[in-house]
N, C-alpha and C positions, 0 to 999 in steps of 0.2 A: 678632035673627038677623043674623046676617052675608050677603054677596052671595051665599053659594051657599045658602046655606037652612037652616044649622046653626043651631042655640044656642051664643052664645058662655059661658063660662065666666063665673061673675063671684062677686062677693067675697059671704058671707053678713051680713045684713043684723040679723041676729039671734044673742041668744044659742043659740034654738033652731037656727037652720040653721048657726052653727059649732059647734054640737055635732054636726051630722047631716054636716059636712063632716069634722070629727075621726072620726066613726067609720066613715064611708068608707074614709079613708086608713089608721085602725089595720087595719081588713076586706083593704084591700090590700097591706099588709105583710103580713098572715098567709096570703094566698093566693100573692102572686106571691113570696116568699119561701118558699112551700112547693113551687111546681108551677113556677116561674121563668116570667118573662116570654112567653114564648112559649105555656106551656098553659093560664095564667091567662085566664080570661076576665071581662068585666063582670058577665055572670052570676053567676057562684063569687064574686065579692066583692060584689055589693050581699049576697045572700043572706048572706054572713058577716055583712055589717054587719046585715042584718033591715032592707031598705029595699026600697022595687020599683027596677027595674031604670033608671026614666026619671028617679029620683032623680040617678041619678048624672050625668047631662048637667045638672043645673044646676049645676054644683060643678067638672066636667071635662068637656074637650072628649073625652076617650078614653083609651083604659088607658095610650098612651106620657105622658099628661100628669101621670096621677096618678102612674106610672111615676117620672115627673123629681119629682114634686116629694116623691116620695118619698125621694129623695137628696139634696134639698136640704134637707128635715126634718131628716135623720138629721145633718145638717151641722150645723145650726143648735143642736139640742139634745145632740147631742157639746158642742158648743165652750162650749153655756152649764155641762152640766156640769163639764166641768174647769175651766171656769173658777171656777163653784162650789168647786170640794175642793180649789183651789191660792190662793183668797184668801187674804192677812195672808199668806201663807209666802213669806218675803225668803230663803232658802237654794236657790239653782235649783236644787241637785242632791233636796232635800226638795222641791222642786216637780215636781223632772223624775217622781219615786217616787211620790206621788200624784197625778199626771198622769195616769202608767200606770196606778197603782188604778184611778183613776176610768173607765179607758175601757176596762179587760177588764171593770170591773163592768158598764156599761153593754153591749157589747157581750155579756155573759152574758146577760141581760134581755130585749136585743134580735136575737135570731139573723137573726131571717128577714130584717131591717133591714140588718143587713150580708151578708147575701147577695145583695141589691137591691144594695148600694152597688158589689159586686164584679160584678155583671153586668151595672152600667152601662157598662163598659167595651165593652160589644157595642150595648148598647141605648141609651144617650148618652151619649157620649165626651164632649159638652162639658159634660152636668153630673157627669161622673166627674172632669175634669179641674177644672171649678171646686171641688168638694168639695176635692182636694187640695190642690190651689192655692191655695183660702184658709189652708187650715189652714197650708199652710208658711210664707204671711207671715207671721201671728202668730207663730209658733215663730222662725223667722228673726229676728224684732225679738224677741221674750225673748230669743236668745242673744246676739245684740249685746247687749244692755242688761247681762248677768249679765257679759259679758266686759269691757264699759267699767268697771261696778262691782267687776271683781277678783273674782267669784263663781266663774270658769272661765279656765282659760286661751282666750288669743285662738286665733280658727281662722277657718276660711270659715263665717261660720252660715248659710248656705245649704245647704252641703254636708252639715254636720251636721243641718240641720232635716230634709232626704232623710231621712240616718240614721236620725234615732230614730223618727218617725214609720216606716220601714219596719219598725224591731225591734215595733213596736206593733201594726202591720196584720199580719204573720208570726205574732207571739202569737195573734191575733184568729183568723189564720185554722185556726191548731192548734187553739185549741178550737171554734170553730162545724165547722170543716169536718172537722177528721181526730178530732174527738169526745174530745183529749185531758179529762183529769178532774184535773190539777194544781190544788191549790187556790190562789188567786188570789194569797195571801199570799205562796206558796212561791215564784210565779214575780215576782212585784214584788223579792222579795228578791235574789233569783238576780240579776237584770235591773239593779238597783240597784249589788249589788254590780259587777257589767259596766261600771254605769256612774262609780264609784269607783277603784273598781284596774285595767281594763282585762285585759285577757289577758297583758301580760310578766309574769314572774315577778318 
């Protein structure tokens, strides 16, 4: 316990208790992605998980914690996917196109996950801004890299990492949010092409 009298948090010791700490967090993706932050309670997610409710204090200090580390999961297992589905491909522009595959998939899979990620902006701005933040160095250092290599014309890759990362998050949010039903293919294509010829004629 800490000096006021809580339980601190701590890492599970077992395979059994990071299984019991995985299905806390799947339990609260699907509640506070369903009912947002605010109506979710500890209740409605141990019960999702099938836990008692004092479970959850060994694993989180309280719902803003599993909250953050909510969006710092969805960080983490984004970036390993794409990274997954853009190994061996030396072509950025083949990389930029299942990049994007990989993260309308993933984020088809995952709704309520990004709607956690989008409402960290209210609930914590510093892990909404880290989640961004890291993604754009990465991106930022693949566009330098593709541009030194002659893969792309040179530009600011910073400005660009903004970019495309924003056409991603906008995609994402047409399908979770406004319930578009484009199949995934159609719009990588679309987006692709965008990213080939641009808009002049």
């Amino acid at each position: 316990m800490d000096k006021a009298g809580t339980i601190e948090p701590k890492e599970p010791k077992t395979a059994r208790g990071e299984a019991t700490r995985r299905a806390l967090l799947g339990a609260a993706e699907k509640v506070i992605g369903r009912l947002g932050y605010a109506e979710a309670s500890i209740g409605a997610i141990t019960r999702e998980a099938g836990v008692a409710q004092g479970t959850f204090y060994i694993y989180f200090k309280g719902k803003d914690e599993v909250f953050s580390e909510l969006v710092r999961d969805m960080g983490r297992n984004l970036r390993h996917t794409i990274t997954g589905a853009t190994a061996g491909i030396s072509d950025r522009l083949e990389a930029e196109r299942e990049g994007l595959r990989a993260f309308l998939t993933f984020v088809a899979g995952h709704p309520e996950l990004y709607r956690i990620v989008q409402e960290a902006l209210f609930v914590d701005a510093d892990a909404y801004r880290a989640y961004f933040s890291t993604f754009a160095d990465g991106y930022r250092q693949g566009l330098e890299a593709a541009a030194l290599g002659g893969e792309v014309r040179p530009g600011d890759a910073d400005i660009r990492a903004w970019a495309l990362m924003g056409i991603a998050r906008s995609l994402g949010e047409r399908a979770v949010v406004f319930g578009k039903t484009t199949p995934i293919d159609d719009v990588v294509d679309s987006v692709y092409d965008l990213f080939v010829h641009g808009l002049k004629r």
